[in-house]
C-alpha positions as CSV (number, residue, x, y, z in Angstrom):
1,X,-9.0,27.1,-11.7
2,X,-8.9,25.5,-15.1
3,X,-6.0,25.6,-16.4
4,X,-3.1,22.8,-16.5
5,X,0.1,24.3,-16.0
6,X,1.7,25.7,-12.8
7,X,4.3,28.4,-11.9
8,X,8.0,27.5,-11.5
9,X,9.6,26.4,-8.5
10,X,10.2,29.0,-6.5
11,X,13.8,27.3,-5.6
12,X,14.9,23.6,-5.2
13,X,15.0,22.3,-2.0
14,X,18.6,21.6,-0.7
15,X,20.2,18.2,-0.3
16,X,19.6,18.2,3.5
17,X,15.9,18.7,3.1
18,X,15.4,16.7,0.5
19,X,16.8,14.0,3.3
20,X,14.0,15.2,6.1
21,X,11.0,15.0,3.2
22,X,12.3,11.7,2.1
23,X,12.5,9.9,5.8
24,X,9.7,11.6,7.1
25,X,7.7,9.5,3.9
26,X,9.4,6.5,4.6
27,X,8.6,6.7,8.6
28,X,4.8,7.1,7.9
29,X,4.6,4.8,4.9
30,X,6.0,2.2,7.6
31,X,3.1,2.8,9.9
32,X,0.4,3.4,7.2
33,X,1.3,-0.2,6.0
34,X,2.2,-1.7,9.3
35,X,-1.1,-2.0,10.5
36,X,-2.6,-4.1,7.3
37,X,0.5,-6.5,7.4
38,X,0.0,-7.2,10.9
39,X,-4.2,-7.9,10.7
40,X,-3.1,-10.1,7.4
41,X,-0.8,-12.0,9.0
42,X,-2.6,-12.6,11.8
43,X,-5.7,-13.0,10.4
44,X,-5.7,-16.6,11.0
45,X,-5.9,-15.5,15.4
46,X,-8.0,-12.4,15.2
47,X,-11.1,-14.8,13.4
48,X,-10.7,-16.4,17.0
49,X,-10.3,-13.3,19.0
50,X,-13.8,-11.7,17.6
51,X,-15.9,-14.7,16.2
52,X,-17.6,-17.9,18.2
53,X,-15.6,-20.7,17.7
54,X,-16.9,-23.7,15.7
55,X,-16.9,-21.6,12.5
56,X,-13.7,-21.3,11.7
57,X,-13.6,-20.8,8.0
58,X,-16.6,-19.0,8.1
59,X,-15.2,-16.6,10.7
60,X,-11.6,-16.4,8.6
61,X,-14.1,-15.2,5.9
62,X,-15.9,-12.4,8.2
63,X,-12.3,-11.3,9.5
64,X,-10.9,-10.7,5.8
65,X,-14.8,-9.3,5.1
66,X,-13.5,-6.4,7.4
67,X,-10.2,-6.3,6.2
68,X,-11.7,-5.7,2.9
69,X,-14.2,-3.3,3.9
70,X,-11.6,-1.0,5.4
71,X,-10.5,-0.6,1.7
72,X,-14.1,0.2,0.6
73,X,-13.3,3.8,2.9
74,X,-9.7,4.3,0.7
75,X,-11.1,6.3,-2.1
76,X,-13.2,8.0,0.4
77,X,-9.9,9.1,2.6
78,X,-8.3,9.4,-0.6
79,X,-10.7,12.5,-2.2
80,X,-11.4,13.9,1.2
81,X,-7.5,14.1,2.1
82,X,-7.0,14.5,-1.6
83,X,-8.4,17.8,-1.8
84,X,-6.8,18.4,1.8
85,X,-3.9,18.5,0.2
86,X,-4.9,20.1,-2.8
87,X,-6.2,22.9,-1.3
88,X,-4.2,23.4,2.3
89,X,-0.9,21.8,2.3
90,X,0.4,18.1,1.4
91,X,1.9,18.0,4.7
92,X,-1.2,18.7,7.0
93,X,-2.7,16.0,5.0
94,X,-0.2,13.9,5.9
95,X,-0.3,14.7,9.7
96,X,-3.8,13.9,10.0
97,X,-3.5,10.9,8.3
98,X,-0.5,9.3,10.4
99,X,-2.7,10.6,13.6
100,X,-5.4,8.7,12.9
101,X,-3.9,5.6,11.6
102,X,-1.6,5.2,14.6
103,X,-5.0,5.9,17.3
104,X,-6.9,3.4,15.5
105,X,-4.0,0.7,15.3
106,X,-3.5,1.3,19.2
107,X,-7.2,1.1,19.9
108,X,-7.7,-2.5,17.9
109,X,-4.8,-3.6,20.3
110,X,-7.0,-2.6,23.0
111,X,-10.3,-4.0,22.1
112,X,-11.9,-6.7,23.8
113,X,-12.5,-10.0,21.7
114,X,-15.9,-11.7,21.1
115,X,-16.1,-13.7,24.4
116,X,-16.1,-10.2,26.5
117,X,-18.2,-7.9,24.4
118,X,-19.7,-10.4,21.5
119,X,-20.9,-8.4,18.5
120,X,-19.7,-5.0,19.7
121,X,-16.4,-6.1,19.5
122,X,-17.0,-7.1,15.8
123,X,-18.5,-3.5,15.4
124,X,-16.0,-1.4,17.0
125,X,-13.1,-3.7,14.9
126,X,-15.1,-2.6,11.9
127,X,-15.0,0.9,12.8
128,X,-11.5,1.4,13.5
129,X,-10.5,-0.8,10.2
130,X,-12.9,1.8,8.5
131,X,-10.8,5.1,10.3
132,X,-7.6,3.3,9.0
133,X,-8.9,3.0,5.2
134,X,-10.0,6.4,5.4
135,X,-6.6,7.5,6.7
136,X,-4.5,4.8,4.1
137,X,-6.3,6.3,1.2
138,X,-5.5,9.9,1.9
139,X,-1.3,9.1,3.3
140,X,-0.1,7.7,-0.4
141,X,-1.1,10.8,-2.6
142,X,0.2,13.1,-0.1
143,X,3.3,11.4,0.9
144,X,4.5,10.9,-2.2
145,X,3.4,13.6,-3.9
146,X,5.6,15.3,-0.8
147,X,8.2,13.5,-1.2
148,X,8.3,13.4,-5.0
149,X,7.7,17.3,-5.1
150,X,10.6,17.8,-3.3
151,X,12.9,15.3,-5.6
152,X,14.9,16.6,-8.4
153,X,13.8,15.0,-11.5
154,X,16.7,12.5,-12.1
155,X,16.4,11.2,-8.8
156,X,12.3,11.3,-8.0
157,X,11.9,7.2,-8.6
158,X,15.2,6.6,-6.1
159,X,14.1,8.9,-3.8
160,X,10.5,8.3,-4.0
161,X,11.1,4.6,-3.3
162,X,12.2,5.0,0.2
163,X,9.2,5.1,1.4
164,X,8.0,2.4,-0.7
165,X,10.7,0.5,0.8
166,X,9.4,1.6,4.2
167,X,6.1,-0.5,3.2
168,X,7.5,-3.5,2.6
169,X,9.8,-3.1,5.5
170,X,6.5,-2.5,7.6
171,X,5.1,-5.8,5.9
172,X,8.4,-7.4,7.1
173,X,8.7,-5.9,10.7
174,X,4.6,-7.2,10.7
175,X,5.7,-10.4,9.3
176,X,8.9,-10.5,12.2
177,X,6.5,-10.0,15.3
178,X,3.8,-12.4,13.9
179,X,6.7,-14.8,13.3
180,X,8.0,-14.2,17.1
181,X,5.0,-14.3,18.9
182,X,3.8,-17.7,17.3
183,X,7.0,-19.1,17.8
184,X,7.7,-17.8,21.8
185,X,4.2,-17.9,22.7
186,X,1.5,-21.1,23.3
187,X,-1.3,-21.0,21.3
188,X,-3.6,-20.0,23.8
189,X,-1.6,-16.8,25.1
190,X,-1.5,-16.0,21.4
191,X,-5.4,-16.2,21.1
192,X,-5.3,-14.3,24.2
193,X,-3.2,-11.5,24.5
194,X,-0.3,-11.8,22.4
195,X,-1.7,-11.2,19.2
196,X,-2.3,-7.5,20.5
197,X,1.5,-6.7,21.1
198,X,2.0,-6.1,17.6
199,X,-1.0,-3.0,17.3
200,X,-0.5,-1.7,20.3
201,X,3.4,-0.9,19.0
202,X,2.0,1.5,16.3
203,X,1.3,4.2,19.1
204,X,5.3,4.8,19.6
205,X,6.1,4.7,16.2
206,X,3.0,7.4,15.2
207,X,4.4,9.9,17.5
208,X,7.9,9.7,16.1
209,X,6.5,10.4,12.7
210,X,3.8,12.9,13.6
211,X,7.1,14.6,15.1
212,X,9.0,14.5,12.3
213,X,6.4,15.5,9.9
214,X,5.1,18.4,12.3
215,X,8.8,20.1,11.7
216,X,8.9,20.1,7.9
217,X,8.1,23.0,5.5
218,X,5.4,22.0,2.9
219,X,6.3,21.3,-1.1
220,X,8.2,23.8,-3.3
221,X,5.7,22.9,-6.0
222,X,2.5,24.0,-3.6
223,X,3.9,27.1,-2.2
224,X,4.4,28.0,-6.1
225,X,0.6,27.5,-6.1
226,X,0.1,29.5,-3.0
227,X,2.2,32.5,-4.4
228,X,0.6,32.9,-7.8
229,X,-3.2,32.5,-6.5
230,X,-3.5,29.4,-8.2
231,X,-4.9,27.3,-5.7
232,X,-7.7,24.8,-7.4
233,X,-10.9,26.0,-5.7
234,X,-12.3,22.5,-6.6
235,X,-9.7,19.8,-7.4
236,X,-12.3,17.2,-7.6
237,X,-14.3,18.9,-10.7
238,X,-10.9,19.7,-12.5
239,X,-9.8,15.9,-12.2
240,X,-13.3,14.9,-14.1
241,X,-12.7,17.8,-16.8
242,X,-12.7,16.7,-20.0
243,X,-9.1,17.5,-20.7
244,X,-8.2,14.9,-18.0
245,X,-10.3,11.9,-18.8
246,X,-7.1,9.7,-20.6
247,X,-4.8,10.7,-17.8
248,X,-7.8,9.6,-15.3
249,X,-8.9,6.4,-17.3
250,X,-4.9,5.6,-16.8
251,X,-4.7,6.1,-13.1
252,X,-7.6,3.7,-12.5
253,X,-5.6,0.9,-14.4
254,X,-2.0,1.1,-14.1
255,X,-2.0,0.6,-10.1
256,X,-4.1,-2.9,-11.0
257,X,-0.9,-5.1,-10.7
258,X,0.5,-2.8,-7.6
259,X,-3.0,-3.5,-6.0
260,X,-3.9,-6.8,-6.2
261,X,-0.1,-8.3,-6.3
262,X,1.2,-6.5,-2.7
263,X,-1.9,-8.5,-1.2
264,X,-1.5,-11.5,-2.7
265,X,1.9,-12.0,-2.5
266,X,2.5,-10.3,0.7
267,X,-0.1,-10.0,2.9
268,X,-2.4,-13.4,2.1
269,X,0.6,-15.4,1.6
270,X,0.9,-16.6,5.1
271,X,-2.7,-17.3,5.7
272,X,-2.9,-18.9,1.8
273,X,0.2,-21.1,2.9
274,X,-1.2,-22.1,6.1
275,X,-4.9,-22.7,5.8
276,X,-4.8,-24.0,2.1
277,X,-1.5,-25.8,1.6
278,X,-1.3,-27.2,5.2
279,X,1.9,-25.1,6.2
280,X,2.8,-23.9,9.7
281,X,2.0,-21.0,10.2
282,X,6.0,-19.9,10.9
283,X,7.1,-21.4,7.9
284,X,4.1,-19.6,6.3
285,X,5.5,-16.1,7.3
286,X,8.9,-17.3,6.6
287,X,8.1,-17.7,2.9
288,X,6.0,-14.0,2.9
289,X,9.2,-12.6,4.8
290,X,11.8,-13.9,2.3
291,X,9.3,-12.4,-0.7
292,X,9.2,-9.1,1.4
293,X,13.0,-8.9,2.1
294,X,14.1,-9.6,-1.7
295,X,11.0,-7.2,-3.3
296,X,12.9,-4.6,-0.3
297,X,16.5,-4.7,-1.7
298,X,15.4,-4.9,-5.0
299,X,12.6,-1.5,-5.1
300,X,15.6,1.2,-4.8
301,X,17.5,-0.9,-7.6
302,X,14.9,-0.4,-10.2
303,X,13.4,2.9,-9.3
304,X,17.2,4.1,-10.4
305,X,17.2,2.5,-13.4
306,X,13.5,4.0,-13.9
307,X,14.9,7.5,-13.2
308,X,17.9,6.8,-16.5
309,X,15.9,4.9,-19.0
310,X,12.2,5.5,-17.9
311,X,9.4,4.2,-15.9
312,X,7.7,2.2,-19.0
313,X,10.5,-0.5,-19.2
314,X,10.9,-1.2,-16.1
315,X,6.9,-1.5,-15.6
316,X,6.7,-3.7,-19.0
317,X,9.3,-6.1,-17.8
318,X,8.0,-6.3,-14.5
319,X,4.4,-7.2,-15.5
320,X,5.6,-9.6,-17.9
321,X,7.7,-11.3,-15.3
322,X,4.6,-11.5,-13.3
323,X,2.6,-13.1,-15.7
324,X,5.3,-15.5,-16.9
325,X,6.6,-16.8,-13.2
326,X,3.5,-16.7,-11.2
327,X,1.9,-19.8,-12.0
328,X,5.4,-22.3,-12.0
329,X,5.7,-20.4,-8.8
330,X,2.5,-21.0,-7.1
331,X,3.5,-24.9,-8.3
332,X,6.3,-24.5,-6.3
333,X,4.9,-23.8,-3.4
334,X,2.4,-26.4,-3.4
335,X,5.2,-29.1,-4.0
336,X,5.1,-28.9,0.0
337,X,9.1,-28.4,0.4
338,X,10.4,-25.2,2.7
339,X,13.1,-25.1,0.3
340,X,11.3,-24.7,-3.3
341,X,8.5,-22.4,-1.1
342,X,10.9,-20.0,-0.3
343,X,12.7,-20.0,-3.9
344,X,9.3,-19.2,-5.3
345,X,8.4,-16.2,-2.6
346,X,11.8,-14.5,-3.4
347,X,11.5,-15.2,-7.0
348,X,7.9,-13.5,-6.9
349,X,9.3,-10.8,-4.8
350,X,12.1,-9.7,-6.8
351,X,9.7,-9.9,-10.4
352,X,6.9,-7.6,-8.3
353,X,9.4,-5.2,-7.0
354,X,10.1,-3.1,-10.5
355,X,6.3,-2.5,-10.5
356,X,6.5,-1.3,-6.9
357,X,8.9,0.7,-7.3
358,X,7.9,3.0,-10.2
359,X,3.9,2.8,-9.7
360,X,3.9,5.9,-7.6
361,X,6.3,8.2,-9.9
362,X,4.1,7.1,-12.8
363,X,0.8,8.1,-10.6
364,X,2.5,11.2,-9.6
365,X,3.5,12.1,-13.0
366,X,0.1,12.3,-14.5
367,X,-1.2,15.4,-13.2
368,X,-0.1,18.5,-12.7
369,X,0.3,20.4,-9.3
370,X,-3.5,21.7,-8.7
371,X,-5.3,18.8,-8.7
372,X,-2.5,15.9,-8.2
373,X,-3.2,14.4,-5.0
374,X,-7.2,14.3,-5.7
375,X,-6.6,13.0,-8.9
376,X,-3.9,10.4,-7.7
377,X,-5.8,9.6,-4.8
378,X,-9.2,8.9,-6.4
379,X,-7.6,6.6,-9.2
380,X,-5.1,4.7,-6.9
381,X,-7.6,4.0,-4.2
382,X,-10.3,2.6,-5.9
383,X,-8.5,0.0,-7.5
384,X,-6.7,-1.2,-4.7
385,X,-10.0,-1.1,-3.2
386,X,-11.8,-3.2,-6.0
387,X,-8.4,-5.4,-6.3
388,X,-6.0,-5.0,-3.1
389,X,-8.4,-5.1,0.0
390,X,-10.9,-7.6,-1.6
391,X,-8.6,-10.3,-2.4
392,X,-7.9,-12.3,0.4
393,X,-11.9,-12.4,0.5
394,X,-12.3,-13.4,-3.3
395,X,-10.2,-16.0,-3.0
396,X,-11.0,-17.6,0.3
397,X,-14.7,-17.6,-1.1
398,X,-13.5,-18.9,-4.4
399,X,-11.1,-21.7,-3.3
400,X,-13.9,-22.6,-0.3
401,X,-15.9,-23.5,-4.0
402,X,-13.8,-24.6,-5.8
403,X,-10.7,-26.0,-4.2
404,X,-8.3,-24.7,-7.0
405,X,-4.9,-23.7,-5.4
406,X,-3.8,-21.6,-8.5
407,X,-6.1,-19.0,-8.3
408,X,-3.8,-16.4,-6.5
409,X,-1.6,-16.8,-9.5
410,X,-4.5,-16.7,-12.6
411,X,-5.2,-13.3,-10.2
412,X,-2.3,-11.9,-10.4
413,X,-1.3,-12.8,-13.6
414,X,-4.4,-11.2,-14.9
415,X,-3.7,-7.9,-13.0
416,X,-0.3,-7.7,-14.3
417,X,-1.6,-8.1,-18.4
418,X,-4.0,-4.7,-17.0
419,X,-1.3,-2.9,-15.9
420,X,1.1,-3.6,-18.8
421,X,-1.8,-2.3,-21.5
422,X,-1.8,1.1,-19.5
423,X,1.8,1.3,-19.5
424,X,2.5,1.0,-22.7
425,X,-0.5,3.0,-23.8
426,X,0.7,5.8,-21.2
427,X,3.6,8.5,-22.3
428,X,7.0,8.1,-21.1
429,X,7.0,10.7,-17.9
430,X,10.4,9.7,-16.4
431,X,12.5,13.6,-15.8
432,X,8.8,15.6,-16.3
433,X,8.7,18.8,-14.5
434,X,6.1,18.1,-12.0
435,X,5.3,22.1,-12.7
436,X,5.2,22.9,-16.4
437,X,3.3,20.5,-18.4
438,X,-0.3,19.8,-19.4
């Protein structure tokens, strides 16, 4: 298949689905993400769980090495998954990535630490992290192309940011156990067996969602496909055809600020607070959860305002929040009081949120039904690969040489001017038929 445009929706789906599609996102969204908040935010206690003590900034280095290489396997789980979807359903996609996120988040919480099994341990860490990237890069096409298929155009943002709402609430509920179990438990039960608690809860919570999403009917927009015979026999050549080169060169950039802002902010914050600024490590996570709660309220907010005046506004004053705030924040922070720490996390959260919240409708929005998820997929992964998974390594390495505390900030700053240039360069797409266009 060649061609651009898809059949009509055979009917829209009615209110009460629309309400399955949309928490069924959310739930796996929540334990897609769970999993990378928790390893973040306990990053500091898994380096002693699977490396020999004595090296312990060389083993926080090896721990976020893994976390990082996890997100070398995204655009892998993202084409494979991609042209799952593509070709047999968005929602079996989506099954088989919840299964195997929530077996490989259970397993981690199972796995011996470096003093029982040395460097298999390390290995079988690796492996699982590696299952989980696979699984990650293949959930976000799928999901929200689900969810955002089944959305009537004036609402797809709002509804679509559920389950982006459901990541950061994952980051927080990551954020909430870390924060408990340093604060109830000694250091050395932590070390030992308390830092497994929070992994081993993403078995429950993956069976609620493979539930949920077992039940549900697949897209509108897919069926269409199925009906007319217009099934992409290879998704992945179509999203390299030279009709789609802008659209791809776009999906490779705009998700720059998404990528590498969501770990920085989020997910290093805690370790960034604690092992370079000398913080606790609960006050640490208190400043990440008080980013994450006010990024949280704020995502459903702007994707509405996205879905009346368009996505480009919101992105463009988002970005240029970014860039103006993040260094007088990142000051903030290193002034050394609770009080300014926390104004500057919720300040950062609220600014990222209107990126967050309308990076996925944009994504979705560039390609039509045939190849969307493989298309979608390819460009989001790989830069939150290059940009998102590899942060907390770059700059651990690069403050370890250079002991410059702003360089989370010149990061995301930069990310942020990246993302702006592709926003304004890219068309307006808020109320696009996600059927009928080229």
């Amino acid at each position: 298949m060649t061609s651009a445009e898809s059949p009509a929706l055979p009917s829209a789906p009615t209110s009460a689905e629309t309400r399955k599609v949309t928490v069924a996102g959310a739930i796996g969204f929540f334990v897609e993400n769970y999993d990378n908040s928790v390893y973040g935010f306990l990053a500091g206690i898994i380096a002693i769980a699977f490396f020999p003590a004595g090296a312990e900034a060389a083993a926080l280095l090896f721990t976020f090495g893994i976390f990082a290489a996890s997100f070398v396997f995204r655009p892998v789980g993202g084409v494979l998954l991609g042209i799952m979807s593509d070709r047999v359903g968005r929602r079996p996609a989506m099954v088989l990535a919840l299964t195997m996120m929530a077996g490989a988040t259970t397993v981690i919480g199972l796995l011996p630490g470096y003093s029982s099994w040395g460097v298999a341990s390390v290995l079988l860490l690796l492996l699982m992290r590696i299952v989980q990237g696979v699984s990650v890069g293949g959930e976000v096409s799928a999901a929200m192309s689900f969810v955002g298929e089944h959305a009537p155009p004036k609402r797809r943002a709002f509804l679509m940011s559920f389950p982006q709402a459901g990541s950061t609430l994952a980051n927080l509920a990551g954020n909430a156990s870390a924060f408990l179990l340093t604060w109830a438990l000694p250091p050395a039960a932590m070390e030992s067996w308390g830092w497994r608690i929070p992994f081993l809860v993403a078995a429950p919570m993956g069976l609620i969602g493979f539930y949920i999403r077992r039940r549900l009917e697949d897209t509108p927009a897919f069926m269409a496909l199925q009906e007319e015979g217009m099934i992409a026999r290879n998704p992945l050549r179509d999203v390299f055809s030279k009709d789609n080169r802008r659209q791809l060169g776009l999906a490779f950039v705009l998700p720059m600020l998404n990528s590498a802002g969501f770990f920085v902010l989020f997910v290093f914050m805690p370790t960034y607070l604690t092992s370079q600024l000398g913080y606790s490590r609960p006050d640490g996570l208190i400043v990440s959860a008080v980013a994450l709660a006010c990024a949280t309220v704020a995502i459903p907010f702007f994707a509405r305002v996205s879905d009346r005046i368009g996505r480009r506004p919101v992105m463009l004053t988002s970005c240029v929040a970014i860039m103006v705030l993040s260094v007088p924040c990142y000051l903030l922070l290193g002034a050394g009081g609770m009080t300014l720490a926390v104004v500057a996390g919720g300040v950062l959260g609220l600014a990222f949120a209107g990126n967050y919240s309308v990076i996925h409708p944009m994504m979705l929005e560039l390609f039509p039904s045939h190849m969307r998820t493989t298309a979608y997929s390819l460009g989001y992964n790989v830069t939150t690969a290059l940009l998102g998974g590899a942060a907390p390594l770059i700059l651990s390495a690069l403050y370890i040489s250079s002991g410059n505390l702003l360089l989370p900030a010149f990061f995301v700053a930069l990310s942020a001017l990246g993302t702006a240039i592709a926003a304004y360069l890219n068309k307006e797409t808020a109320g696009r038929s996600l059927t009928n266009f080229v």
